[in-house]
C-alpha positions, 0 to 999 in steps of 0.5 A, a space after each residue: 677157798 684159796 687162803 692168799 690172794 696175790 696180786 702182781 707181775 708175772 714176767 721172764 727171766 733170762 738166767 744166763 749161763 757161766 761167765 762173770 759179766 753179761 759181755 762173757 755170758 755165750 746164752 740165756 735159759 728163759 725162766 717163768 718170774 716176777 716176785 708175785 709169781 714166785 710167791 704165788 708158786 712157792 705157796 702152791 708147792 707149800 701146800 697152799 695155793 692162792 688166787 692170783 691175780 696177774 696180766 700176762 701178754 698175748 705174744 709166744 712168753 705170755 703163752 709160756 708164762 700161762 702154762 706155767 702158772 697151770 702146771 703150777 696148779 695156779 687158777 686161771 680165774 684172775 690170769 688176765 691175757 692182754 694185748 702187747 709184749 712180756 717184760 724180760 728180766 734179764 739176770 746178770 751173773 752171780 758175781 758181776 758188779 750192778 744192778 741184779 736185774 736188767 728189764 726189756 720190754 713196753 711194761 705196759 702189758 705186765 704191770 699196767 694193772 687196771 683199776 676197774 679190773 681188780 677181782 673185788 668179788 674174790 675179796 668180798 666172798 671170803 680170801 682171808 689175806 692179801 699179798 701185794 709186791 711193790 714193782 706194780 707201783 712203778 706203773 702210774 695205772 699199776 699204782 690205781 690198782 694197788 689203790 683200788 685193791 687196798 681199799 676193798 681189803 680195808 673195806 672188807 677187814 683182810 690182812 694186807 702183806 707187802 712186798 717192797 722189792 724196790 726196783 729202782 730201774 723201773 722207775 721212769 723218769 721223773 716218777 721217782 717221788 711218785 713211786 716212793 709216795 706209793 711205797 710208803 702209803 702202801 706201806 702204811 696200809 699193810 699190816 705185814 711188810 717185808 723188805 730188805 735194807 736195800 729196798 729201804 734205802 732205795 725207796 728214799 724212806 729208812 737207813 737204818 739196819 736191823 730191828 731199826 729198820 722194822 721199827 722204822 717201817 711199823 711206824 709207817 702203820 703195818 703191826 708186823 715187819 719183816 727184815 731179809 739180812 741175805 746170809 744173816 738170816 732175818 728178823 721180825 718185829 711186831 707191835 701189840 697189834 699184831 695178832 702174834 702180840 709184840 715181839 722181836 724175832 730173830 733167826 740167823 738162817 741155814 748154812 748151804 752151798 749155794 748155786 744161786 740166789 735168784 728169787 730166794 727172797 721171793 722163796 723166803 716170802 712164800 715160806 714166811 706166808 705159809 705160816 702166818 695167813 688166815 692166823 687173824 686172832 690172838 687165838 689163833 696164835 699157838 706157839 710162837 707164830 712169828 719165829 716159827 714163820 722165819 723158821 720155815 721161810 729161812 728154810 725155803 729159801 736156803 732149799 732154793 737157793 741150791 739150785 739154778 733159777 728163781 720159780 723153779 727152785 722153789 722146794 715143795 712142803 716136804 722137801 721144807 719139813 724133811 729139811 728142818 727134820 733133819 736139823 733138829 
């Protein structure tokens, strides 16, 4: 029994060769992406690979997409394949002004998550935690999925983690107050939220920084959040709710010589749920659960940030222990 079920797009990236802006760049590398995806590989390569619940199109990339996921070791059970064409993200150069990603494509097939299609049986037979991403809600029947899947969580007790990644220009428009009522109330019923200050302020919910941010965001309803601070590590915040108890955490990351920085959240999020699933009671908790997860998420993120990519950067569990081994 796998110990996540995730729950999320799975796109294509273009990561684009040398040059400052997308006019200069001459080609584009395509890559296997999606913040749920990434995080779906990144458990997998750490040792615990989940279920996956995901819509991949039936054109050439949805094919690509598919034998990445299973060379991945990713089960297929919940792999959905539908008609119509794979979102393209394509990544703008490391130190081009703008928006990080540029998104090409219907959106139909890849977030258009059905409602009546949520894998209920997966959640009612024994998954102890869900993992949700929040670009999914930018799609109205992505929105009545993500629904749907938090009321069998709430209705069988699994631990929900969600993933704001707040990506404004998939937006549609006139969607913007639907998108960030969704956001919030998915907020409100998760029990771990991780999101940087960026994805706060882009969602129209919080302006505040730091521990604030959390604090901020555990007043919406989750017992834990977690805040990305990029070269400045992260930090936690928990309520007496959580099952680690209540606390703040901070952890100010490792120092590397960095390539490139495509899907290090997605790395850091694989790294933190490694640590922190299927622990549900305070007995559960030896040592100081919460730090520990920072730890090790900041690790995985500072090992894939080393290379070009997001998906394929993601360190293996040895790679992770060897790496904070060596920094002890």
């Amino acid at each position: 029994m796998a110990e996540v079920f995730v729950a999320g797009e799975t796109l294509v990236d273009f990561v684009p060769d040398a040059g400052e802006t997308l006019r200069e760049v001459d080609g584009y590398a395509h890559r296997a992406g999606g913040a749920p995806a990434n995080v779906a590989v990144g458990l997998a390569r750490l040792g615990s690979p989940p279920a996956f619940w995901t819509r991949l199109a039936d054109d050439a990339f949805g094919d690509f997409l598919a034998e990445t996921l299973a060379a991945e070791g990713i089960p297929k059970t919940h792999v959905e394949r539908v008609e119509g064409k794979t979102t393209l993200a394509v990544v703008s150069p490391p130190d081009s002004d703008g928006p990080r990603f540029g998104f090409y494509g219907d959106r139909d097939a890849t977030f258009g998550f059905a409602p009546d299609s949520v894998p209920t049986e997966a959640l009612r037979n024994g998954s102890p935690w869900v993992h949700l991403g929040g670009v999914a809600l930018t799609h109205p029947r992505g929105r009545a999925a993500t629904r749907e899947l938090l009321a069998v969580a709430a209705d069988v007790d699994c631990p929900v983690s969600f993933d704001v990644n707040y990506r404004s220009d998939l937006v549609p428009d006139g969607a913007a107050e639907a998108v960030s009522t969704a956001v919030r109330e998915t907020v409100g019923e998760s029990d771990v939220v991780l999101c940087s200050k960026e994805d706060a302020a882009a969602a129209g919910f919080s302006e505040s920084e730091g521990s604030d941010l959390a604090r901020d965001l555990i007043a919406l309803g989750p017992h834990t959040a977690v805040v990305t601070m990029g070269d400045e590590g992260a930090l936690a915040v928990s309520s007496d709710a959580a099952p680690w108890g209540a606390e703040t955490v901070r952890h100010g990351g490792f120092s590397v010589d960095a390539v490139d920085a495509t899907g290090a959240g997605d790395a850091f999020t694989a790294g933190v749920l490694s640590r922190l699933a299927g622990r549900r009671t305070a007995g559960d908790a030896d040592g100081d659960p919460l730090r520990e997860a920072l730890v090790f998420g900041n690790a995985t993120a500072a090992l894939s940030v080393r290379s070009v990519g997001g998906m394929g950067s993601i360190p293996s569990r040895e790679e992770v222990v060897t790496f904070l081994e060596a920094r002890e």
